[in-house]
C-alpha positions as CSV (number, residue, x, y, z in Angstrom):
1,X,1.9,157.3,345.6
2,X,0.0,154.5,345.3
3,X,-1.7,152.3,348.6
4,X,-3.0,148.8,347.6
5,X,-5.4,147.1,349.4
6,X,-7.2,143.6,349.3
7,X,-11.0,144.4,349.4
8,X,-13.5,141.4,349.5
9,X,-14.7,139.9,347.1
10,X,-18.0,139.7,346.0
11,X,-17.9,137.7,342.8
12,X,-16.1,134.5,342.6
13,X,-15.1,134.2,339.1
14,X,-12.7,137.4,340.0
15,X,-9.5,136.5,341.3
16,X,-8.1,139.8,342.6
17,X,-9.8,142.9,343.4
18,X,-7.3,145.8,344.5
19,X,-8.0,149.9,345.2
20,X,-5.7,152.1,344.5
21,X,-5.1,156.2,345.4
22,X,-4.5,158.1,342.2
23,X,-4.8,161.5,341.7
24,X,-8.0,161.0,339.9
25,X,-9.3,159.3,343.3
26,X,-10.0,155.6,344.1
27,X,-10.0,153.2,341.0
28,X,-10.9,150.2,341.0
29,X,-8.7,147.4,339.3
30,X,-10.4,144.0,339.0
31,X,-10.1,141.3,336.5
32,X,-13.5,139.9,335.3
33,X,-11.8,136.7,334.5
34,X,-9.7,134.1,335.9
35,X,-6.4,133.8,334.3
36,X,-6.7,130.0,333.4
37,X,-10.2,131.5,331.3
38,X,-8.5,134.3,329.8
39,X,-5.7,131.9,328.6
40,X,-8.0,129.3,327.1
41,X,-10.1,132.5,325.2
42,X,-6.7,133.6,323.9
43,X,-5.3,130.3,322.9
44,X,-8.7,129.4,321.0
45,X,-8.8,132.9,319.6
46,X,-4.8,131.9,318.0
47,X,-6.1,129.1,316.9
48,X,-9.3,130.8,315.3
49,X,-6.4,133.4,313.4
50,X,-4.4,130.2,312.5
51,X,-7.5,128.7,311.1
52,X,-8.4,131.4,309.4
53,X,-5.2,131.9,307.5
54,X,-4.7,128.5,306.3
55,X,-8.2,128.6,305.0
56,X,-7.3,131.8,303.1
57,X,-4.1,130.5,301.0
58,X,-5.6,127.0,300.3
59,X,-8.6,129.6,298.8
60,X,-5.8,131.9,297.1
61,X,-3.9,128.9,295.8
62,X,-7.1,127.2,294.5
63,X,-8.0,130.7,292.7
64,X,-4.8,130.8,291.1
65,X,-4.3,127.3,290.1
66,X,-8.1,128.0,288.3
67,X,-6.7,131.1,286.7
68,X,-3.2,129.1,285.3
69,X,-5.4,126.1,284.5
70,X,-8.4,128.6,282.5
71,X,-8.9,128.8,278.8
72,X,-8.8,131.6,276.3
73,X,-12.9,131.6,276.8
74,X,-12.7,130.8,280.2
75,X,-10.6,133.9,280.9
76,X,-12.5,136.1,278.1
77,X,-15.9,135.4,279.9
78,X,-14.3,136.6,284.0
79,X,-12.7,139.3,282.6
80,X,-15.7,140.2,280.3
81,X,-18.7,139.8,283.6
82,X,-16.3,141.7,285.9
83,X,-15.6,144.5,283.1
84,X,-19.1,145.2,281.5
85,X,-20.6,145.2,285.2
86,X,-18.0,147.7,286.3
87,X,-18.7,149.5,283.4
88,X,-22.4,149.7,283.3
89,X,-22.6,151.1,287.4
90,X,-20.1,154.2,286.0
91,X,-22.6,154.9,282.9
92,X,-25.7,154.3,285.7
93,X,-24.1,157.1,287.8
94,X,-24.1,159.3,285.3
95,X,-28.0,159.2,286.0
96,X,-27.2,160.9,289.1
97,X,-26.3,164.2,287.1
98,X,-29.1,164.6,286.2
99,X,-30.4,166.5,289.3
100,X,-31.7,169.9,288.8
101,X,-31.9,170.7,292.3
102,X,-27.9,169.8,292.6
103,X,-26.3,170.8,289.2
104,X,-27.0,173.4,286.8
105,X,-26.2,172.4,282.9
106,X,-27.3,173.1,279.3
107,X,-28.5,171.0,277.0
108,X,-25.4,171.4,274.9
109,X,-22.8,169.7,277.2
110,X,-25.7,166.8,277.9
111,X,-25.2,165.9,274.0
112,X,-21.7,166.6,274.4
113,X,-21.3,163.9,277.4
114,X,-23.6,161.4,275.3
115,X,-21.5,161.9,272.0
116,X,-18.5,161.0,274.0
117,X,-19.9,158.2,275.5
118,X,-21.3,156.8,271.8
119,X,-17.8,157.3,270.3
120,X,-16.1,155.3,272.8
121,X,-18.5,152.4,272.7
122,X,-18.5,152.4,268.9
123,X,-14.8,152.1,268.6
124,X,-14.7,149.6,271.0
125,X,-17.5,147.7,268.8
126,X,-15.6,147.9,266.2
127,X,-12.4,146.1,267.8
128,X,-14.5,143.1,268.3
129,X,-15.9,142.6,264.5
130,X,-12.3,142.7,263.3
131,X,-12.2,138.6,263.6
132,X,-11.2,138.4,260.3
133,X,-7.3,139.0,259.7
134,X,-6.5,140.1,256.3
135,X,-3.0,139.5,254.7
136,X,-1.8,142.0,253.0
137,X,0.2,140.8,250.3
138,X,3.1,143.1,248.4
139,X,3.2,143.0,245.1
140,X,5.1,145.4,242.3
141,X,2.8,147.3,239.9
């Protein structure tokens, strides 16, 4: 059973300062702020979120309007920078493997992991000096 009582107060700033008997012993419930300043913090803190969020879907709707409104090179060079950087981090942590002191491998699976690595980048070169598209014509012979 709880027994409330009002104790002085010592700051002014609180406006209610009550004891109560728990279980625990004596607790002490007081508000650090007045209600009218913990309403005004909460409404500017809405409107900070409300800010916040507006400013965030004119950004999203100005980021998609750029992506509809972007050209074939436009595009080629975003998707390109964020691509080749991804891709060079992955192939700079493969560096990491190369600790002694943490892995143990032979020199056969290191030329095994580069060949790999070659291959794919080769085929991938290749794709890009196909520019020229050649007809093939049938013909009867």
């Amino acid at each position: 059973m709880k027994k409330q009582r009002v104790v002085k107060q010592k700051n002014p700033t609180v406006t209610k300062r009550t004891i109560s008997k728990s279980r625990s012993g004596w607790r002490n419930h007081a508000t650090r702020f007045p209600y009218k300043i913990r309403r005004k913090e909460d409404k500017n803190m809405e409107e900070n979120k409300q800010a916040l969020q507006e400013q965030e879907m004119e950004s999203q709707e100005e980021a998609e309007n750029a992506v509809e409104n972007e050209t074939k090179s436009e595009k080629f060079i975003r998707l390109a920078q964020s691509r080749v950087t991804k891709a060079s981090v992955a192939i700079s942590r493969i560096a990491y493997l190369a600790n002694t002191s943490a892995y143990d491998y032979t020199p056969e699976q290191v030329e095994q992991m580069f060949l790999a690595l070659e291959q794919e980048l080769s085929q991938v070169k290749v794709q890009f000096q196909k520019t020229e598209k050649t007809k093939k014509a049938f013909s009867f012979q």
